[in-house]
N, C-alpha and C positions, 0 to 999 in steps of 0.2 A: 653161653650168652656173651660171654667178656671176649670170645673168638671174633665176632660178627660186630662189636662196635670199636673201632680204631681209636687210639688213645690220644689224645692230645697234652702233649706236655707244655704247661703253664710257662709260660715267656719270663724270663729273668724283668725285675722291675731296677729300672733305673734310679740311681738316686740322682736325687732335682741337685744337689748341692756342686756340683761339676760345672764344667766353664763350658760358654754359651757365646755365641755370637750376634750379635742386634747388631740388623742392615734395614735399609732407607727401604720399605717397601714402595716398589714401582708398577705405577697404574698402567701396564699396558696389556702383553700377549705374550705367553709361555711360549718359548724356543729352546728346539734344541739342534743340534750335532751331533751328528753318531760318524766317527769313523772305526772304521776295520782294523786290527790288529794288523795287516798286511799294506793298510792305506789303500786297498784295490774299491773297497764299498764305501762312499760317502755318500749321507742319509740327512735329508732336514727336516723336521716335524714342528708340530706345536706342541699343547700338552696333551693330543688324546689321540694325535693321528700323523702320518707322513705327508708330506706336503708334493707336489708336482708343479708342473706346469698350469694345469686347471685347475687344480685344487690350490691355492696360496694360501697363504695366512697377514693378510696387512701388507703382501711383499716381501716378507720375510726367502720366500724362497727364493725370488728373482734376488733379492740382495745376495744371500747367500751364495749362491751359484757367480755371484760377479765377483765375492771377494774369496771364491774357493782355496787359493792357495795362501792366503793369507791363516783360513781357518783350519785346515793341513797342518798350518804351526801349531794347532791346540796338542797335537798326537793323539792317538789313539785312543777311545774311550767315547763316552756318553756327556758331553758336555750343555749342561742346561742355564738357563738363562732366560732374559727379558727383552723380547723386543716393542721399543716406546718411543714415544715423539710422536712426530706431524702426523694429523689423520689419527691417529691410536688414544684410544682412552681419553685421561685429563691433555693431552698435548703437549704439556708443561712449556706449551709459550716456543716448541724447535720449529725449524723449518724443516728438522733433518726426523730422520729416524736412526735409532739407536743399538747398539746389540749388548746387554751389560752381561756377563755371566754371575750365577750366585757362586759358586765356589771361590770365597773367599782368603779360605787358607792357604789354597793353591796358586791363584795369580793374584795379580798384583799390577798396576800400570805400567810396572818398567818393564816387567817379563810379556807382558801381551802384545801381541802382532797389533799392527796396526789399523783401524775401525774398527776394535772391539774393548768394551771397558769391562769392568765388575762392578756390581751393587757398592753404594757407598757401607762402609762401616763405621758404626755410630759409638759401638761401643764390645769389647771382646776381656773376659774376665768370667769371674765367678759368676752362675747368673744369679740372680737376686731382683722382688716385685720392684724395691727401689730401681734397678738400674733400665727394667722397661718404664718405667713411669717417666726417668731422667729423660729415658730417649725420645719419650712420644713428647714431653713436652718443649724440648729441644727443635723438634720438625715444627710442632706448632706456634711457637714464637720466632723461627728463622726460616720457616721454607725449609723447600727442597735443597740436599747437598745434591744429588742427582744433575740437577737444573736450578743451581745459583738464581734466586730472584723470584723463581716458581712458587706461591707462596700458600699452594693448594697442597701439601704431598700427601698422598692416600696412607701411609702408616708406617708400622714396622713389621719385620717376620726375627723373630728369635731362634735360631738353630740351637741346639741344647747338643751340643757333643754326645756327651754319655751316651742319650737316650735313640741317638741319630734320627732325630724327628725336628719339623720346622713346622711353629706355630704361628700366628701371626698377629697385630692388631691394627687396626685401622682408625686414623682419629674421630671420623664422625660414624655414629652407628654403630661402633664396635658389636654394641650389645643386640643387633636384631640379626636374629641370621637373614644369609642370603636370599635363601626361600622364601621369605618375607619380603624381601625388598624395603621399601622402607614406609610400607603400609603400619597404618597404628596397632600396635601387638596387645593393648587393654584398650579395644572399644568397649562405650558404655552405652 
């Protein structure tokens, strides 16, 4: 019997006590960049599919294809991120659109080519419920760091190192999932 069912071994559990990253979450549209070890295949997608010519995503791939050799500068790898502003989600007040990347360990504004930013960071340390609570309430009495003045910003997302997992919270609604929408969850 123990031949015919395949074992599954139980996944190491992270401990929560490890250092964490809280970034500005950004209300727009998952982007990414794929290039090739050889730089021969450059790829742009959203978060569930590759993009084209008739397939776009907000423009993301006509942006993309215009600033190709800028994004050539990322190297080689899967580089993911947010594209946001005019037209997209909350707008936060651009004219423009945006291309922020999450990987925040990694760049940085001064290493990054030019038209592309990273997620603001709010805050990188130990993680601790204080230091999301610090952040969420920080967005909510100053706006958006993303968009200076924006005074709507949709949340945060907590990368947890250790665990390499990103959770996120949002300051209105946190608590109804999406499926919901923002239908009443205790009708009486």
């Amino acid at each position: 019997m123990t031949e015919e069912i395949k074992f599954e071994e139980f996944r190491k559990i992270a401990r929560l006590n490890r250092p964490c990253v809280i970034t500005e979450k950004i209300d727009g549209t998952n982007a990414q960049v794929y290039i090739a070890d050889d730089f021969t295949t450059v790829l742009f997608g959203s978060r569930t599919r590759w993009l084209n010519e008739k397939e776009d995503n907000h423009g993301f791939y006509a942006w993309a294809n215009a600033h190709r050799e800028d994004l050539l500068k990322l190297g080689p790898g899967r580089h993911y991120g947010e594209w946001w502003g005019q037209g997209i989600q909350r707008k936060y007040g651009m004219k423009t659109k945006q291309f922020s990347l999450f990987n925040t360990n990694k760049w940085n504004l001064e290493t990054l080519p030019t038209n592309i930013g990273v997620v603001p960071v709010l805050y990188q340390g130990p993680f601790s419920t204080d230091a999301v609570t610090k952040a969420i309430d920080v967005l909510r009495s100053g706006g958006s760091f993303a968009a200076p003045g924006f005074m709507d910003p949709e949340g945060i997302v907590v990368y947890h190192v250790h665990a390499n997992q990103y959770f996120k919270v949002t300051l209105k609604d946190d608590e109804i999932p999406k499926s919901l929408g923002k239908r009443d969850t205790n009708p009486t």
